[in-house]
C-alpha positions in Angstrom: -22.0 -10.2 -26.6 -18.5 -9.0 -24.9 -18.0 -6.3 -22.8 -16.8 -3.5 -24.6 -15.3 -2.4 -20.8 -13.6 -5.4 -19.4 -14.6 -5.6 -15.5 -11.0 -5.7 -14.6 -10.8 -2.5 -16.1 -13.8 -0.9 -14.5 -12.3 -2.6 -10.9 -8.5 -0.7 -11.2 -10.1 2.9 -12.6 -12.6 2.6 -9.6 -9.7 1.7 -7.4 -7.3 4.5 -8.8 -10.4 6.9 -8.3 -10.9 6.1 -5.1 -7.2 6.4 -3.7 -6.9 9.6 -5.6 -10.6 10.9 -3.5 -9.1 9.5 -0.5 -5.8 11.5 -0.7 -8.1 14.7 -1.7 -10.3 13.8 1.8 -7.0 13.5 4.0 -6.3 16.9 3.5 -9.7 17.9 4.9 -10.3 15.4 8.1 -9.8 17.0 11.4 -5.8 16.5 12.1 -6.5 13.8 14.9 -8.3 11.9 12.6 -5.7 11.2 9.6 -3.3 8.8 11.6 -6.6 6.7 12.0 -7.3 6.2 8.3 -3.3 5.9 8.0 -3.3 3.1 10.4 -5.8 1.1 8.5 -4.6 1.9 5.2 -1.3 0.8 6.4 -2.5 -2.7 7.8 -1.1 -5.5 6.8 -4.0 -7.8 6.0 -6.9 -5.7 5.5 -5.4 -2.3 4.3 -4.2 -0.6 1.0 -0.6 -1.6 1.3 -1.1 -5.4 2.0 -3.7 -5.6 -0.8 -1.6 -4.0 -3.2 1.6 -6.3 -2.4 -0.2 -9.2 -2.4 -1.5 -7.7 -6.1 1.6 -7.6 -7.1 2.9 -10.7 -5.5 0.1 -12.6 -7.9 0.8 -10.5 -10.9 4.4 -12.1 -10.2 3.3 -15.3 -10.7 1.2 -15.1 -13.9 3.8 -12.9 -15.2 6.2 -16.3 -14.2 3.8 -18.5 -15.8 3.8 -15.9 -18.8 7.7 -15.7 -19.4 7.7 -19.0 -19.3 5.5 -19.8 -22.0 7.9 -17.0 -23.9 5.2 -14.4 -24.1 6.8 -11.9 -21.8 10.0 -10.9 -21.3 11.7 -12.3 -18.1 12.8 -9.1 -16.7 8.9 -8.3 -15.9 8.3 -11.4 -14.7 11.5 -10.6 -12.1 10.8 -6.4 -11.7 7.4 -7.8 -10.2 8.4 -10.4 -8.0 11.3 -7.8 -6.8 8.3 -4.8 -6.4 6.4 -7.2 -4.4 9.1 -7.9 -2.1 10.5 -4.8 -1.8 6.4 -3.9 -0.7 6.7 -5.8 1.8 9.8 -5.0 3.3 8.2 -1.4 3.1 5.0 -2.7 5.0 7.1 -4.6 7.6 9.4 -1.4 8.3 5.6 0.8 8.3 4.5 -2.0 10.8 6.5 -1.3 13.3 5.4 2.4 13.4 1.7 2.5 12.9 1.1 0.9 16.5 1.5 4.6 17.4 -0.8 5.7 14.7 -4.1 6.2 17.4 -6.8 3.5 16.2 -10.7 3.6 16.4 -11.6 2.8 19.8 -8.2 2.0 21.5 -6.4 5.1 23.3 -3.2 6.3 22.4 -0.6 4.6 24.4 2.1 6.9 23.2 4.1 9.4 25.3 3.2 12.5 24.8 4.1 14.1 21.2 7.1 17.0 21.7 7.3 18.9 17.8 10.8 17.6 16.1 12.5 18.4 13.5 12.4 15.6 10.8 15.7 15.0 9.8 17.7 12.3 10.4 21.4 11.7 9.7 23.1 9.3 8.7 25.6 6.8 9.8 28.3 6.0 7.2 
């Protein structure tokens, strides 16, 4: 007998559930403690970001082999591969920055933090 809930179903709503609890739990960590999760979230192998580019990266390529075969549209096949990349370029500019996110266990090898304002201007 089929499922009448496909496990790949039950995988992204326990996925999407989680990341929603996880956001909801940021907001009540003790502040020193967010740029830790944000660090590992952020990692490129094992965290949120790099399993969710290399999601999309592989939903590229059936969505390839798909178009292809003429039962999707190019364009999806193309908006993928382009999310995927642009992911990545995302997670390589984040990379450079969470090495001063404080990790488990390691010290913070930062200077000390001085409050800023957050804007930055532009150069045309």
């Amino acid at each position: 007998m089929p499922h009448t809930y496909p496990y790949a179903d039950y995988l992204t709503d326990s996925i999407t559930r989680q990341l929603t609890q996880l956001s909801a739990h940021l907001f009540q960590l003790p502040a020193d403690q967010v740029p830790q999760i944000l660090a590992r979230v952020l990692d490129p192998d094992d965290g949120v970001l790099g399993r969710f580019t290399c999601l999309l990266d592989t939903g590229a390529i059936l969505a390839k082999d798909s178009a292809e075969r003429g039962a999707l549209p190019p364009e999806i096949c193309l908006a993928l591969s382009r999310a995927a990349n642009e992911l990545q370029d995302i997670g390589l500019d984040l990379d450079e920055h969470t090495s001063s996110l404080t990790t488990p266990g390691t010290p913070s090898a930062a200077k000390p933090t001085v409050a800023s304002p957050l804007v930055v201007r532009r150069h045309r």
